[in-house]
Structure formats: structure tokens, C-alpha cells
N, C-alpha and C positions, 0 to 999 in steps of 0.2 A: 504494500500500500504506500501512493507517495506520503511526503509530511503535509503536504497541503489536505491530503486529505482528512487525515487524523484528526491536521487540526480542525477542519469544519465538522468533524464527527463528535472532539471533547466537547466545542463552543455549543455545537446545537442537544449534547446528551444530557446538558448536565452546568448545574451551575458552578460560576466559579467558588473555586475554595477561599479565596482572598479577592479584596479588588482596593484600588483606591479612585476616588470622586477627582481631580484636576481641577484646579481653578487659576485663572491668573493672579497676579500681584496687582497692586492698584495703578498701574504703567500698561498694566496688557489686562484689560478686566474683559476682555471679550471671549478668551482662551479657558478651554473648558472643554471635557470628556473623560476619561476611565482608562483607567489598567487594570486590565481582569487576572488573576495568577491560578494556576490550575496544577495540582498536583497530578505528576505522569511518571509513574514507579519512581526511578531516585532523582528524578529532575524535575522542573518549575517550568511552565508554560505561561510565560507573560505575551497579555494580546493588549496594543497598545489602540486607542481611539481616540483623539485630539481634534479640536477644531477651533477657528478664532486665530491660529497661528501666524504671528508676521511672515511675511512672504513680499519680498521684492524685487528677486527677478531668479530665472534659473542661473544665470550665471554669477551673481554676485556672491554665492556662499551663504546668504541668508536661507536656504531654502533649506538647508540642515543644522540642526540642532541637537545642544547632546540631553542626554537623560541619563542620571545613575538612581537608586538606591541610599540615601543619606543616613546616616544613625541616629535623628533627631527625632522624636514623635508629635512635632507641632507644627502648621505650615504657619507662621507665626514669625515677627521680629523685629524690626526697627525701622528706621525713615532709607539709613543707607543699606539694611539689606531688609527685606520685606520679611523674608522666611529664612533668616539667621538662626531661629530655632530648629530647624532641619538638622544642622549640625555640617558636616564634612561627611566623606562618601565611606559606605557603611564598610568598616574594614576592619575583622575580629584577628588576622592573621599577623597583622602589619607590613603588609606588603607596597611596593609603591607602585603608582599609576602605571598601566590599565589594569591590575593586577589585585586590585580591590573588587570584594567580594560584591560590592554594588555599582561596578563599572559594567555598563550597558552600550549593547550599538544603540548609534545616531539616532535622530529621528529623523525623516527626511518629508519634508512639509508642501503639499502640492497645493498650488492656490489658498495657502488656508489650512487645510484637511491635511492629518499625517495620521495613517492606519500601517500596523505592524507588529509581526511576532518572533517572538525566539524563544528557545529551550534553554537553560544554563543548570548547572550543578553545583556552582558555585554556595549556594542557599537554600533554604527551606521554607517554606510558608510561615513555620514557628517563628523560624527565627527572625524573619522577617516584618512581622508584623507585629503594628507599632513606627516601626517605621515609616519613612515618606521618601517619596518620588519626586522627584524636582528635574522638571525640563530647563534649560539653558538656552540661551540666547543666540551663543555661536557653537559650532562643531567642537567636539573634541579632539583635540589633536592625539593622542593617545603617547603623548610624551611628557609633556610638563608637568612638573612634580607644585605642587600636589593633586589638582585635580583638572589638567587636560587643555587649561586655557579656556575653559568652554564659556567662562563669562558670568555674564546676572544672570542671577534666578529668574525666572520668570514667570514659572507656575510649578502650586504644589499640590499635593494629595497625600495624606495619611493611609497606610494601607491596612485596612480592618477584617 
């Protein structure tokens, strides 16, 4: 069976095991959708759904975005970072960047709309939740220490 289909086989059998709600920061209040997490034997199926997402041209680089996994359980926090209670990206091992347990591919933003899935084994639903999802502004470069260059927050979600 391909994965494409498994996964319209989990989404449509069965509710997700975790999910978190997305909402923008008060800079991007129109960004908004779900990450759904789906337990699949010893790995995590995260299905991503976003909408409201800046988008300015295919070529300028805006059209991707990064996403991790944060250790923080608030989407919550100050004038200069909106969801500074999120924390830093969720990392029990102490590994360095992309090498963090809550380092995710891109997200990659069409008109707007960015739909997308991946498998990791990095984590567990347990472990995981409580924690929040935080979309980024720009790409992650999957080099700079500590967390990829990827920019402001821009939107978060607690995953319950």
C-alpha cells in the first residue's frame, strides 16, 4: 500500500490521538488551522492544515516556512515575542539543530493554504503533549544553532 494511502485510510478511520488548534500572533491574526498527531505503531503521524499564511511571491522565499515542536505549554508572551512562553525547540537529548526532537520539515505555503504530512520517531504523543507548535516566518535553514534562523513566531497551538 503506498503512504499516501494509509494516510487517507488513518485520517478518514479514526480520530486523531492529539491535535493542536493554530492561531496567529497579533501581527498575523488571520493564520489559523490544526495539527492533527496520530499514533502509527512506534511512530507519530503529524497532518498539518494552515490557512491565512503570508505569501508573496513563489520566488521570494516567503512561500516557506519553518515549524518545530517547542517545550513550552503556553502560546503566550510579550510585546517583543508574542508566544515566548512556547519556550525553545523541544529537545530532551541535547542535541543541536536539526537534530532536536521537535525539529520538523518546512511548511510550504500556496496562496495562503499550506497542507502537509510526515511520520517521525523522534517522539510520542505522551511526550509531546502539553507542548506547542509554533510556525515561523522564514525557512529553516537546518544549520544555525540554535534554532535554524527560521525567525518570529508567528503562530501557535498547544497540543492537547
Amino acid at each position: 500500500m503506498y503512504q499516501s494511502e494509509c494516510i487517507g485510510r488513518i485520517m478518514s478511520c479514526r480520530n486523531p490521538d492529539a491535535q493542536a488548534r493554530v492561531r496567529g500572533s497579533g501581527a498575523y491574526p488571520c493564520i489559523g488551522g490544526q495539527v492533527r498527531l496520530y499514533s502509527v505503531g512506534n511512530e507519530v503521524l503529524l497532518v498539518t492544515s494552515l490557512y491565512g499564511l503570508p505569501y508573496l511571491s513563489p520566488c521570494s522565499g516567503a512561500g516557506v516556512l519553518g515549524m518545530h515542536i517547542h517545550g513550552g505549554g503556553r502560546c503566550s508572551g510579550n510585546r517583543e515575542d508574542p508566544f515566548a512562553d512556547a519556550g525553545s525547540h523541544y529537545d530532551t537529548e541535547g542535541c543541536p539543530h536539526p537534530y532536536h526532537q521537535g525539529d520538523l520539515p518546512p511548511v510550504f505555503v500556496n496562496k495562503g493554504l499550506a497542507w502537509g504530512a510526515v511520520v517521525t520517531d523522534r517522539f510520542t504523543i505522551e511526550e509531546i503533549r502539553g507542548k506547542t507548535v509554533i510556525i515561523h516566518r522564514m525557512p529553516d535553514d537546518f544549520m544555525t544553532q540554535p534554532s535554524g534562523n527560521s525567525g518570529e513566531k508567528i503562530a501557535c497551538g498547544v497540543i492537547y
